[in-house]
C-alpha positions as CSV (number, residue, x, y, z in Angstrom):
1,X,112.4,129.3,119.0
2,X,111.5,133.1,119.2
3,X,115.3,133.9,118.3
4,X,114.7,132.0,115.1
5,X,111.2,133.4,114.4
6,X,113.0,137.0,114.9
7,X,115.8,136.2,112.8
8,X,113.2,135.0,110.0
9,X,111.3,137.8,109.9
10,X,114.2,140.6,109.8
11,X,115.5,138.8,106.7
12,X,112.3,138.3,105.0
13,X,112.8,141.3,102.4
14,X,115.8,139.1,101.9
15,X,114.3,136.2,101.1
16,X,111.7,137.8,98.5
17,X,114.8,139.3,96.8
18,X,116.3,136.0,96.2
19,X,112.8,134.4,95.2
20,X,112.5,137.3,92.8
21,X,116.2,136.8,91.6
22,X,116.0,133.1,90.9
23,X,112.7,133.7,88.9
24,X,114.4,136.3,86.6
25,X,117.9,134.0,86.3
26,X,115.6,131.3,84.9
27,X,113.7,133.1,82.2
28,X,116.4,135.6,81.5
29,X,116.6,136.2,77.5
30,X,113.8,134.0,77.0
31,X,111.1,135.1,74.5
32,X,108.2,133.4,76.7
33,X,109.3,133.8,79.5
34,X,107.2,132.5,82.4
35,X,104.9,131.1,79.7
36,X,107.1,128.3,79.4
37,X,105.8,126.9,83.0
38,X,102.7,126.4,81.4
39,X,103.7,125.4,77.8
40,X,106.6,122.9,79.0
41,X,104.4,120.6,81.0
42,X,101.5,120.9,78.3
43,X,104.1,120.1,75.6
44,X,105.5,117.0,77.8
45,X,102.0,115.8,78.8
46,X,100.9,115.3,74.9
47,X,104.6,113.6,74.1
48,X,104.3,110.9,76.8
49,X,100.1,110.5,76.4
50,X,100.3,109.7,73.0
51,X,103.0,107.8,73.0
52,X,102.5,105.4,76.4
53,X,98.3,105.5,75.6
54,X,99.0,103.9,72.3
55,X,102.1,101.8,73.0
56,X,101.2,100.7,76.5
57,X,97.4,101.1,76.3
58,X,96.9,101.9,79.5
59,X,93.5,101.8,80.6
60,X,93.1,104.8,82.4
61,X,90.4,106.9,82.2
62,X,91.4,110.6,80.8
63,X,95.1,109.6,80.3
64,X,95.9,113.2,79.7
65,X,94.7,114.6,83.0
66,X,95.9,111.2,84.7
67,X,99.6,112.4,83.4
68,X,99.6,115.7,84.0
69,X,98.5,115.5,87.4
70,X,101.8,113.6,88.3
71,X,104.1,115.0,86.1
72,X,102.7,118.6,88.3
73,X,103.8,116.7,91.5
74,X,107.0,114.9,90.4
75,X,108.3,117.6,88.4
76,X,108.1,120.2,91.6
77,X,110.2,117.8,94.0
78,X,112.5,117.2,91.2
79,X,113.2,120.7,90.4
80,X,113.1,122.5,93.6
81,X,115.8,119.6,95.0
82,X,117.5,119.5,92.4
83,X,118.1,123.9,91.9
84,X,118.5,123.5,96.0
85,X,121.4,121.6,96.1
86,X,123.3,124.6,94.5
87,X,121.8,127.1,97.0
88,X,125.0,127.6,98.7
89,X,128.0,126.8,96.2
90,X,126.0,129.1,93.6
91,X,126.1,131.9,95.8
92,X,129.7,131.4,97.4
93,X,130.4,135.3,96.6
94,X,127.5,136.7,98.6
95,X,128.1,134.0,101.6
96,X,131.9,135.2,101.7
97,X,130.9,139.4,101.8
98,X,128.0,139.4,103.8
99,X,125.5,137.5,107.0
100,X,122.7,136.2,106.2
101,X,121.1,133.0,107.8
102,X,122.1,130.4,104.8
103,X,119.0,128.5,105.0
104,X,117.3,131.3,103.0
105,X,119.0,130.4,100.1
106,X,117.5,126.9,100.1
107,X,114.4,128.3,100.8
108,X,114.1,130.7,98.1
109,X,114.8,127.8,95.0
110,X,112.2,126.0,97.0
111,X,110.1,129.0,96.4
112,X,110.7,129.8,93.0
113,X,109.6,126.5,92.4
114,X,106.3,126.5,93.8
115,X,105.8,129.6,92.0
116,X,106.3,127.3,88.9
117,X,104.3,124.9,90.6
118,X,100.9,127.1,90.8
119,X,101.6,128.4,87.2
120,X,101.7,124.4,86.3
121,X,98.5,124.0,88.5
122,X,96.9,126.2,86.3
123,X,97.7,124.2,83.4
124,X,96.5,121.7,84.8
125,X,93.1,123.1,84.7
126,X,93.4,124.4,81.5
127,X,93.4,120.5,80.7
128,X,90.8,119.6,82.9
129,X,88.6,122.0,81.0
130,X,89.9,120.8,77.5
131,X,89.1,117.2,78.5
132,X,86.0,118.3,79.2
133,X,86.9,116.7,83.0
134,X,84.4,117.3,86.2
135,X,85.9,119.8,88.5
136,X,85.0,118.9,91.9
137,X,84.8,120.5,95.1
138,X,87.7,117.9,96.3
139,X,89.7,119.9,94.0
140,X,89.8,122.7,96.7
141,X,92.1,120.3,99.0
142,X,94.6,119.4,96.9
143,X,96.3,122.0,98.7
144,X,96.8,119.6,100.8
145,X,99.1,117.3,99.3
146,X,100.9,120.4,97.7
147,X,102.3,121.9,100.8
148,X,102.8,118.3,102.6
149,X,105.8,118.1,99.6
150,X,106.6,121.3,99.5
151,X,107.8,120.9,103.2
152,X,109.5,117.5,102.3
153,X,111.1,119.4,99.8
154,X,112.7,121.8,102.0
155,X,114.0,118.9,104.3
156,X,115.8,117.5,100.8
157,X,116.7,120.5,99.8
158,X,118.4,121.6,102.8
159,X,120.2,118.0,103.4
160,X,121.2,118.1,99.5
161,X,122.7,121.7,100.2
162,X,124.9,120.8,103.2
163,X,126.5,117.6,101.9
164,X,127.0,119.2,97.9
165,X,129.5,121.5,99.8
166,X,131.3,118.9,101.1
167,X,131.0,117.0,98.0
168,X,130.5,117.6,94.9
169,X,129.6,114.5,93.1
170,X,126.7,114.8,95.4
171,X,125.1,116.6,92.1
172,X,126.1,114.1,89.8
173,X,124.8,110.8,91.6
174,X,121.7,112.7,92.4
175,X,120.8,113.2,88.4
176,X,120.8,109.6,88.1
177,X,118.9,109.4,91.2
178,X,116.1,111.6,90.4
179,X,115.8,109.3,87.2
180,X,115.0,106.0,89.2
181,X,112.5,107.9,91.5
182,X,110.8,109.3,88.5
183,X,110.3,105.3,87.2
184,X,109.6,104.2,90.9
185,X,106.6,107.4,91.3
186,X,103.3,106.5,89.3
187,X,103.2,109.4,87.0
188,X,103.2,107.7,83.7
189,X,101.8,104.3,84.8
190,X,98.8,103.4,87.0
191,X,100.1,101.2,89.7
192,X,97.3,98.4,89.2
193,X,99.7,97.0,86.4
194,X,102.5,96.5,88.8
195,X,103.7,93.3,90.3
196,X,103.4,92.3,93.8
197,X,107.1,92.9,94.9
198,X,107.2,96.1,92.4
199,X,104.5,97.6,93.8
200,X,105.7,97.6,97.3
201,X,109.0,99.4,96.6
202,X,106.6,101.9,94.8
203,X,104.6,102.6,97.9
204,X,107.5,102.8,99.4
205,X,108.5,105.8,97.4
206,X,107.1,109.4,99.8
207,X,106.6,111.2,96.4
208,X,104.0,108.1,95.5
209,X,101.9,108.7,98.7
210,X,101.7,112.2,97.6
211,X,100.7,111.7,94.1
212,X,98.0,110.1,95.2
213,X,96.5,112.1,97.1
214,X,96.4,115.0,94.7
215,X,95.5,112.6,92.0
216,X,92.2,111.8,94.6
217,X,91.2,115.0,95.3
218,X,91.9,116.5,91.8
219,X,90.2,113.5,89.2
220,X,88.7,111.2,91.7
221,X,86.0,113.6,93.9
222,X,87.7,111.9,96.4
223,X,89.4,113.1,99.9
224,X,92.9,111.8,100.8
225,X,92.7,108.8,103.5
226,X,93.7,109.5,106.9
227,X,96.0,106.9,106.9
228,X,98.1,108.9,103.8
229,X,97.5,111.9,105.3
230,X,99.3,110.9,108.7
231,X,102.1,108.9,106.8
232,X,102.8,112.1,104.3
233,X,102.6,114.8,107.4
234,X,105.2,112.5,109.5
235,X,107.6,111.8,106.4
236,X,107.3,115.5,105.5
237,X,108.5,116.4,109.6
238,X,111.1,113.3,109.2
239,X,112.6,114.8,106.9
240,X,112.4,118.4,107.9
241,X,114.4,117.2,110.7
242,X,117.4,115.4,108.9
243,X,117.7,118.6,106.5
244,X,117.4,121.0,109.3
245,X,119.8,118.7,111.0
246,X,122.2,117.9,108.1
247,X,122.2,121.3,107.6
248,X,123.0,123.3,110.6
249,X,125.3,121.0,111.9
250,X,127.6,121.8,109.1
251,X,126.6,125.4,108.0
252,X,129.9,127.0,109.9
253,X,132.5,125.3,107.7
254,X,130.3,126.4,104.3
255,X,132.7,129.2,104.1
256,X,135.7,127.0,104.3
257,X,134.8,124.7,101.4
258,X,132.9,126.8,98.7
């Protein structure tokens, strides 16, 4: 384990590189710039809230902030999987010239996009204050929540990585994946309005328990369940395990197929 720990830290510089790399390849020759983490999620958050508040008429209270709070979840898991499954065909040149442990590159779009992530939290105040919402001291642990998925993340991104070298439709059936798990997480709907059998496959979902919890502790002045709390921690080590897994078991034939 110290080996690893070792290994880590003497590539560390390395890994901040990459995170810094990533951030500029997204926002290169972009007028905003960074901005747009905070203007996309606002811009996207007034779309679906007038649209599903009037044509659904959910009755939830501050619709807006309800929104928001999910689409700041959802949209983190989405992207940082998503830009992970490219760590290591993207960056076939630099695997083939040089050693480097080839988990950091997983681990730095996982980073980039929890940069995006605080820069959306932020928006997510912005609308709290707009709303003229209560800010409560619960809001402190939503933390919480946050870093459970960001470690679930990893274990995705990681298994997503090995098996996109291998195969590379891997990427396409994943789009349409991420689609149905966007429909099957409560980020546009509350889940009271669900059917019986519905509403199980949706608790089903690990990114549902999550938004959740940060919905409690950011509207509800509430603190996550223990029960939640121990289900999210031992999905988020699950799957830490198949990605670390998944991952290292293939890594030394990464060279032969990208």
């Amino acid at each position: 384990m110290s080996t690893y720990v070792q290994n880590f830290m003497k590539f560390r510089p390395l890994l901040g590189e990459l995170v810094a790399r990533d951030i500029k390849i997204k926002y290169r020759r972009s007028v905003l710039g960074v901005f747009w983490t905070l203007l996309n999620p606002l811009c996207m958050m007034v779309v679906l809230a007038v649209v599903y508040s009037n044509l659904f008429k959910f009755a939830v209270d501050n619709f807006p902030l309800y929104l928001l709070s999910g689409q700041v979840v959802f949209n983190f898991f989405s992207e940082s999987t998503t830009a992970s499954m490219s760590a290591i065909v993207g960056n076939a040149s630099l695997i083939k010239k040089v050693y480097m442990p080839k988990y950091l590159f997983v681990l730095s779009r996982v980073i980039s996009s929890a940069i995006n992530l605080g820069a959306s939290y932020c928006a997510l105040i912005v609308v709290m204050v707009a709303t003229r919402a209560e800010l409560h001291w619960t809001v402190l642990l939503s933390w919480v929540p946050l870093l459970l998925l960001i470690v679930f993340s990893v274990g995705v991104g990681l298994m997503l990585a090995a098996l996109t070298v291998k195969f590379r439709d891997v990427m396409h059936l994943y789009s349409v994946f991420i689609t149905a798990l966007m429909y099957l997480t409560p980020v546009i709907y509350p889940m009271n309005i669900l059917p019986g059998w519905l509403y199980k496959i949706v608790m089903a979902n690990p990114v549902t328990n999550m938004v959740m919890m940060f919905r409690d502790t950011v509207m509800y002045n509430s603190l996550p369940g223990i029960r939640n709390i121990v289900i999210a921690v031992i999905e988020a080590c699950i799957m830490m395990a198949i990605g670390m897994r998944v991952f290292y078991k293939n890594q030394d034939e990464f060279i032969l197929n990208i």
